[in-house]
C-alpha positions as CSV (number, residue, x, y, z in Angstrom):
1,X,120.4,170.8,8.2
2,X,119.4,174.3,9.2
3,X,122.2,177.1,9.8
4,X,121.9,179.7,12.5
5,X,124.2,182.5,13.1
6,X,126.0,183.2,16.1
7,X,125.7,186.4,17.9
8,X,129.2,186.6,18.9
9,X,131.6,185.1,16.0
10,X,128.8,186.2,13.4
11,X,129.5,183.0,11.5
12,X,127.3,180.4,9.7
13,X,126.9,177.0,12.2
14,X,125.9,173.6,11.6
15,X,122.9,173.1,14.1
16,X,124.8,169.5,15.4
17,X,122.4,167.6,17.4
18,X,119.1,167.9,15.4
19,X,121.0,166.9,12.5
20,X,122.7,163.7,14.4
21,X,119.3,163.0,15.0
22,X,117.8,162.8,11.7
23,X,120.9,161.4,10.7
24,X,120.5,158.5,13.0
25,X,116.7,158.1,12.2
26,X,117.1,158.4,8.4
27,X,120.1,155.2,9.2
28,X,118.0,153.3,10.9
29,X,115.1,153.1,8.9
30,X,117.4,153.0,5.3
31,X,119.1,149.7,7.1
32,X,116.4,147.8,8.5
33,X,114.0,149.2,5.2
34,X,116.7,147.3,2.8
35,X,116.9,144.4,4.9
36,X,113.5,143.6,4.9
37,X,113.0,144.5,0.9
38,X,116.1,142.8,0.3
39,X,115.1,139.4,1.8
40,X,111.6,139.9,0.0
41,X,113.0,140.5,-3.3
42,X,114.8,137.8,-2.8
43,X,112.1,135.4,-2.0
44,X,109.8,136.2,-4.6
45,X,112.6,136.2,-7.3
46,X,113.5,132.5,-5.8
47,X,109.7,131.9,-6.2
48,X,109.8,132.9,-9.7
49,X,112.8,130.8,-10.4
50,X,110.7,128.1,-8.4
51,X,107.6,128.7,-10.8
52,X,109.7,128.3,-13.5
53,X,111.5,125.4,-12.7
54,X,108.0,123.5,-12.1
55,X,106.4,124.5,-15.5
56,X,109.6,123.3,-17.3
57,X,108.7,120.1,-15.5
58,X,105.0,119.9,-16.1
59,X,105.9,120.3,-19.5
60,X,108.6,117.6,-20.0
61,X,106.1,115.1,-18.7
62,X,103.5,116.1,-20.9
63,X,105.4,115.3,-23.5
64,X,106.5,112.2,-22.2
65,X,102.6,111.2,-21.8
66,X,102.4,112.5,-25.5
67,X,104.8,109.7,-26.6
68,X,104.1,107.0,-24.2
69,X,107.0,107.2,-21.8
70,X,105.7,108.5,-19.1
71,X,105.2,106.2,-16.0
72,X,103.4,106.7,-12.7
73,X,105.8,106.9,-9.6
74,X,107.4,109.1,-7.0
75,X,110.9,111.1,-8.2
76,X,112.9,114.0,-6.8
77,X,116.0,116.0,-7.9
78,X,117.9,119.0,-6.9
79,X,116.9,122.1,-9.2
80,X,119.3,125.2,-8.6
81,X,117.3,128.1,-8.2
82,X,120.3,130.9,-8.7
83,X,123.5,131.4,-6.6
84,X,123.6,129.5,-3.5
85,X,120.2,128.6,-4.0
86,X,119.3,124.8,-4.7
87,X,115.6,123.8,-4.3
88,X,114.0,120.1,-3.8
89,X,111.8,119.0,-6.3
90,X,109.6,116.3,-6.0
91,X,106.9,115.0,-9.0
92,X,104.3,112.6,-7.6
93,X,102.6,111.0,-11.0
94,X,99.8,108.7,-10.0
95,X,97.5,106.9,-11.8
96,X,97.0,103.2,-12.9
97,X,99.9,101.8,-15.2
98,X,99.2,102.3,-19.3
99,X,95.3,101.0,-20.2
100,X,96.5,97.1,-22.3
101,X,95.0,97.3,-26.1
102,X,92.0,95.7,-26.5
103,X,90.6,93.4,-29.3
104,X,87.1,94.5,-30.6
105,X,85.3,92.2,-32.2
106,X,83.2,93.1,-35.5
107,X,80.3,91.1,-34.4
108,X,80.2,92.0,-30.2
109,X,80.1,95.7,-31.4
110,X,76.2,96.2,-30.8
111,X,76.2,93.9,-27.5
112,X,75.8,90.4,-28.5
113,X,78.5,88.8,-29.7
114,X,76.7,85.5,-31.7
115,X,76.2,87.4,-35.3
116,X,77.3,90.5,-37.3
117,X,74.4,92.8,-38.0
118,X,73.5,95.7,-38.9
119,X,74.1,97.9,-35.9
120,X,77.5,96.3,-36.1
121,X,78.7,97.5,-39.3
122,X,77.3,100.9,-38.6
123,X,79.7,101.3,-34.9
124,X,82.3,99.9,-37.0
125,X,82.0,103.6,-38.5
126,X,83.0,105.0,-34.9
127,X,85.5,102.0,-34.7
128,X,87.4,103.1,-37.7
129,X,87.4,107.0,-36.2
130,X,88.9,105.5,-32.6
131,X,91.2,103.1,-34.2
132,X,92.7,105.8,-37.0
133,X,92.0,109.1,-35.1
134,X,95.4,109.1,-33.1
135,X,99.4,108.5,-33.7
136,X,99.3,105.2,-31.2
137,X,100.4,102.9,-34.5
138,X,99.2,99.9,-32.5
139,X,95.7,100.8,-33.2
140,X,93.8,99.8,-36.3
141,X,92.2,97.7,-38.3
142,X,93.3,94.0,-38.4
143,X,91.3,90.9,-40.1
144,X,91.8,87.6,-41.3
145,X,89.8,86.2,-44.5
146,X,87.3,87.7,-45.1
147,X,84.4,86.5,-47.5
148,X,84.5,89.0,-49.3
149,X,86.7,92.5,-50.6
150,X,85.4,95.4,-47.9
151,X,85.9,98.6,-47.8
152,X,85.2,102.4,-46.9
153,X,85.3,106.2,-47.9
154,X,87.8,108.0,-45.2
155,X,87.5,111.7,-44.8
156,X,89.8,113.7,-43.4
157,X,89.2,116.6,-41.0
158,X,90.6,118.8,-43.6
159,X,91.8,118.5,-47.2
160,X,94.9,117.2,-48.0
161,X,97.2,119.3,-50.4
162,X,100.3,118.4,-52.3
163,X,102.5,121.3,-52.8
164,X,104.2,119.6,-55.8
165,X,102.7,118.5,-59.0
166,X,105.4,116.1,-59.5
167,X,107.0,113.2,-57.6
168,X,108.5,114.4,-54.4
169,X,109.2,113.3,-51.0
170,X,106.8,114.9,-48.4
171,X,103.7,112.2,-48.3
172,X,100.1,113.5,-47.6
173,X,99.0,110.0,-46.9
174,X,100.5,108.0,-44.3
175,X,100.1,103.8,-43.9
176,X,101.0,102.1,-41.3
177,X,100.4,98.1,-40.6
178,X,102.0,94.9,-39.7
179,X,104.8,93.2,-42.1
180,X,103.0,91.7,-44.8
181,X,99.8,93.0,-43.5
182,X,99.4,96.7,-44.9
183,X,98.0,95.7,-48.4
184,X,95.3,97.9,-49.7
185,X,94.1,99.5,-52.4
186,X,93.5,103.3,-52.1
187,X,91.6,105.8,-54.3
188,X,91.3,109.6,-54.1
189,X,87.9,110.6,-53.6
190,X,86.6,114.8,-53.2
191,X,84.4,116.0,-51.0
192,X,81.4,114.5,-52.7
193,X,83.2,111.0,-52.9
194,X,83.5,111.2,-56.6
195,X,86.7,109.1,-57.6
196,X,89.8,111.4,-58.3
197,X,92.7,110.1,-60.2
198,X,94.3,106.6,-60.4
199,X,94.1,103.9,-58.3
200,X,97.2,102.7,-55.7
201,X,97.9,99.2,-54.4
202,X,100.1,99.2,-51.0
203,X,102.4,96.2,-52.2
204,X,105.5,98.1,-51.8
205,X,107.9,101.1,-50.3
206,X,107.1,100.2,-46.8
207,X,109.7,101.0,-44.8
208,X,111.1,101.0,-40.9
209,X,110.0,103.1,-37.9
210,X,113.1,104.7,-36.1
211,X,113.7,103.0,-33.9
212,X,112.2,99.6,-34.6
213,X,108.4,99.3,-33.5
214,X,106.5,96.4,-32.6
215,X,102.6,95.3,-32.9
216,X,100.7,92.9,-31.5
217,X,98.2,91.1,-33.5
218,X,95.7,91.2,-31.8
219,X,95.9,87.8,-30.6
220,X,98.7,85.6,-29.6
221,X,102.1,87.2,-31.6
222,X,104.0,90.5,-32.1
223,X,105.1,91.9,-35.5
224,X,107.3,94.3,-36.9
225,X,105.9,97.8,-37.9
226,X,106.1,99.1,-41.5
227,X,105.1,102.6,-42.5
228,X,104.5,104.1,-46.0
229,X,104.4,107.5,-47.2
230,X,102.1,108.1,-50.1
231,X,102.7,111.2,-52.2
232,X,99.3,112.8,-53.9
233,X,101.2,113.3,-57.2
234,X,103.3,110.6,-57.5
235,X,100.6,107.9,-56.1
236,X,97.0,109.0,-57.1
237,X,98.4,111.8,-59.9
238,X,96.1,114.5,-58.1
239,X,96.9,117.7,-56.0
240,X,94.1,117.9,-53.6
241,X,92.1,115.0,-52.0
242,X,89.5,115.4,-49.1
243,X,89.4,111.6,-48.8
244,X,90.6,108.4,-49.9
245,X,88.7,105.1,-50.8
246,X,89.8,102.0,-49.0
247,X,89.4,98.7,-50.4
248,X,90.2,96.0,-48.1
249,X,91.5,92.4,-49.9
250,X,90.2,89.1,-48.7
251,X,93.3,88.0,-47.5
252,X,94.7,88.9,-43.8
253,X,95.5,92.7,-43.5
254,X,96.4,94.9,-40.7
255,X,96.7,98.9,-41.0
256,X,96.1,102.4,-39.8
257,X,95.6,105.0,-42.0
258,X,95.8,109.0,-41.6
259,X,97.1,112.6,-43.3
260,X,99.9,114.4,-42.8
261,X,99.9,118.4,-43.7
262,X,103.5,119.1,-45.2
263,X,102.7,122.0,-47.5
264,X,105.6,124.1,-45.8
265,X,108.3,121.6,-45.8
266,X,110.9,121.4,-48.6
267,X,112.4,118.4,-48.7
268,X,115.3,117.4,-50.2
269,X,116.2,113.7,-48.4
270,X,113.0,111.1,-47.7
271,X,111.5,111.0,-44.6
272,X,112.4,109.1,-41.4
273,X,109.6,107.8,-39.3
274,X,110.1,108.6,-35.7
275,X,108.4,106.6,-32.7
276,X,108.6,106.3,-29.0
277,X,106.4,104.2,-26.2
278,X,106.5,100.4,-24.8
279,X,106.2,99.4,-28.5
280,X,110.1,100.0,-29.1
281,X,110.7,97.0,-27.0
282,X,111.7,94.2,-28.6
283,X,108.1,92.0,-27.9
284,X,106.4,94.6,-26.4
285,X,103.2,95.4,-27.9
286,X,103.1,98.4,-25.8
287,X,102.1,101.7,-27.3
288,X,104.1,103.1,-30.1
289,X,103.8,106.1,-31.2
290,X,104.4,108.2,-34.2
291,X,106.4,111.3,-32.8
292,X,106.9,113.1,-36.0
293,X,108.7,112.8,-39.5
294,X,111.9,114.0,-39.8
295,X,113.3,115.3,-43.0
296,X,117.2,115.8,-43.1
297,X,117.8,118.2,-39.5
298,X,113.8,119.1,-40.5
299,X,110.7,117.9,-38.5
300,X,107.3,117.8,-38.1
301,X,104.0,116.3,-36.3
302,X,101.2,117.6,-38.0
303,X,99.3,115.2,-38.8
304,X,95.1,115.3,-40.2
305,X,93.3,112.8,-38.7
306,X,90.1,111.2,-40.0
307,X,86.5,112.5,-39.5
308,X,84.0,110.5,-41.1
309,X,83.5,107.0,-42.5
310,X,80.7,107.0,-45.0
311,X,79.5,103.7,-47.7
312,X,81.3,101.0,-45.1
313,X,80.6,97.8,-46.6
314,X,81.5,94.8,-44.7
315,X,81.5,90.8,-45.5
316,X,83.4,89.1,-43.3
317,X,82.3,85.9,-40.9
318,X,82.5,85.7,-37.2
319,X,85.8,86.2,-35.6
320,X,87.5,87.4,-38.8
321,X,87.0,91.4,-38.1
322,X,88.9,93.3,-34.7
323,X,89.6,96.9,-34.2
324,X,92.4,97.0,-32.1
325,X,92.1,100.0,-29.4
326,X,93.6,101.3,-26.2
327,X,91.9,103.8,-24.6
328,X,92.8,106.9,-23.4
329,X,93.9,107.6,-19.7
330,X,94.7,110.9,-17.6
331,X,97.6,111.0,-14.9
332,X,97.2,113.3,-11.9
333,X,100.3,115.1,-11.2
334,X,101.7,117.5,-8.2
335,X,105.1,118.8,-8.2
336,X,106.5,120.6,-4.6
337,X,109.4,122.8,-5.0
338,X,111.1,123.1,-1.6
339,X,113.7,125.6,-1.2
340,X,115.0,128.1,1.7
341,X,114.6,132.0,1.3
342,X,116.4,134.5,3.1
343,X,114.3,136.6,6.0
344,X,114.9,139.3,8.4
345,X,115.0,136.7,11.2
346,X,116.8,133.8,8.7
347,X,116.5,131.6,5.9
348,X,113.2,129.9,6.3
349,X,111.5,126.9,4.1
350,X,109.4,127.9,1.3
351,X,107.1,125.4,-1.0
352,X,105.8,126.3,-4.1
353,X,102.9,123.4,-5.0
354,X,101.6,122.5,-8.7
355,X,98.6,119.9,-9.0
356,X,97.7,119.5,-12.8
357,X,96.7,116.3,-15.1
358,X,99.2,114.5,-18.0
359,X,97.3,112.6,-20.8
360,X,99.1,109.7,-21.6
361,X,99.2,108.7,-25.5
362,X,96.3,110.2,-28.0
363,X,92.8,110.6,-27.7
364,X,90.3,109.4,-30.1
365,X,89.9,112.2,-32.4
């Protein structure tokens, strides 16, 4: 406001209209101004919410894929958004249904299935590497008779360390095969495959998955899983192993082999084996996976998977060799959010879109 002065009082006057005027534009433009912000704020906080809601999601069936749960299919739920606010959220997972495991034949590994030669003992290398590179429990190695012991050096992608020079309950090695079936002998070897330690046979300490896990055989029947932890001190009476050497008996034997890296975890009660997948199922040789060890309210996944196989040495006859495999598969995924925003001429529909791709079990390596 401006004051003037009045010739004939001599007083101080408010100058009325011109500040009614800008009074009334200044109301105007404040109103309509925060009406318009408001509803825009509004939105893009609800978009937020939206975005946030979605990524939750994505991630939830990542995981799922990650232990074998995850199916393909159409699903929608309500997602609330913030007061009054509720969204529609709807996750479209397509893709073919889980890839079956397959039975690979020793002798059909270079292309012809009548003999074993030598190109097939030297894929068996890579066969070992796709059967043990993962935490699918359902692939490995599995043979009948054979003519012979076999057996193999198996590095890991990184040393394994044992934290305690004595006995204790966090295993570096972990074992995995049917009942009855795991039986090897295992070695420690270095870097240079020089032989470290003492020797262990796998006769015993096999224990349960939680829950129950099933295998097939690889032909006509389903067994029970058993999984063995195999402390460095205790076992081999070393600290430090970059590999181990596996002897395979003559005699029918089915396992998986591969590290676990649990120098941080102090444990003070054995470990629990967790799993998830089809392979929970009583009869179902669906994928089971190895989600983690779990010590006390403690857990952890980091597992070291094999690199190399070097000084493979095979005698088996035809028929009596099979890496079991499943391979790896890749859902596509796209998740709409749906939800109705306030405007300056009323609440409209807004959709907030994801597309993105879920693995479903482990790769190879």
């Amino acid at each position: 406001m401006r004051r003037i002065r009045s010739r004939k009082a001599g007083i101080s006057l408010v100058e009325v209209v011109t500040a009614t005027v800008c009074v009334g534009i200044l109301g105007v433009a404040t109103i309509g101004g925060t009406t318009a912000a408001s509803a825009r704020l509004d939105e893009s906080l609800l978009t937020k919410q939206g975005a946030t809601a979605i990524q939750n999601e994505l991630e939830t069936l990542k995981t799922a894929g990650r232990m074998a749960t995850l199916t393909p299919g159409l699903t929608t739920k309500d997602v609330n958004l913030g007061p009054n606010t509720v969204g529609t959220m709807t996750i479209d997972v397509r893709g073919d249904v889980p890839p079956q495991l397959a039975a690979y034949p020793l002798e059909a590994l270079d292309g012809n299935p009548n003999s074993v030669s030598a190109m097939d003992v030297s894929e068996a290398r890579i066969m070992i590497l796709r059967c043990f590179g993962n935490n699918d429990l359902t692939q490995r190695w599995t043979s009948r008779k054979l003519d012979n012991n076999s057996g193999f050096d198996l590095y890991f992608a990184e040393p394994l360390n044992d934290q305690n020079g004595g006995a204790d309950l966090v295993p570096e090695i972990i074992l995995t095969g049917g009942i009855g079936n795991g039986r090897v002998e295992l070695q420690a070897i270095d870097e240079s495959g020089q032989l470290l330690g003492s020797s262990f046979q796998a006769k015993k300490g096999f224990v349960d998955s939680t829950p129950q896990g099933y295998l097939s055989d690889g032909r006509n029947k389903t067994v029970n899983i058993e999984i063995l932890g195999i402390d460095l001190s205790r076992d081999f009476n070393v600290t430090r192993v970059a590999g181990v050497r596996v002897t395979v008996p003559k005699q029918e034997t089915s396992f998986k082999i591969f590290g676990f890296d649990g120098q941080d975890i102090q444990a003070t009660v054995a470990p629990t084996y967790e799993v998830s997948g089809p392979g929970t199922v009583t009869k179902t040789a669906g994928a089971l996976m190895l989600n983690g060890l779990k010590f006390g309210s403690e857990s952890s996944s980091r597992f070291v998977y094999p690199a190399r196989v070097e000084n493979l040495t095979l005698d088996t006859a035809k028929g009596d060799l099979r890496f079991l495999n499943r391979a790896s598969t890749v859902y596509d995924v796209l998740i709409k959010l749906n939800f109705d925003a306030r405007t300056i001429v009323g609440a409209k529909t807004r959709t907030v879109t994801v597309e993105s791709a879920v693995q479903y079990g482990s790769v190879y390596f």
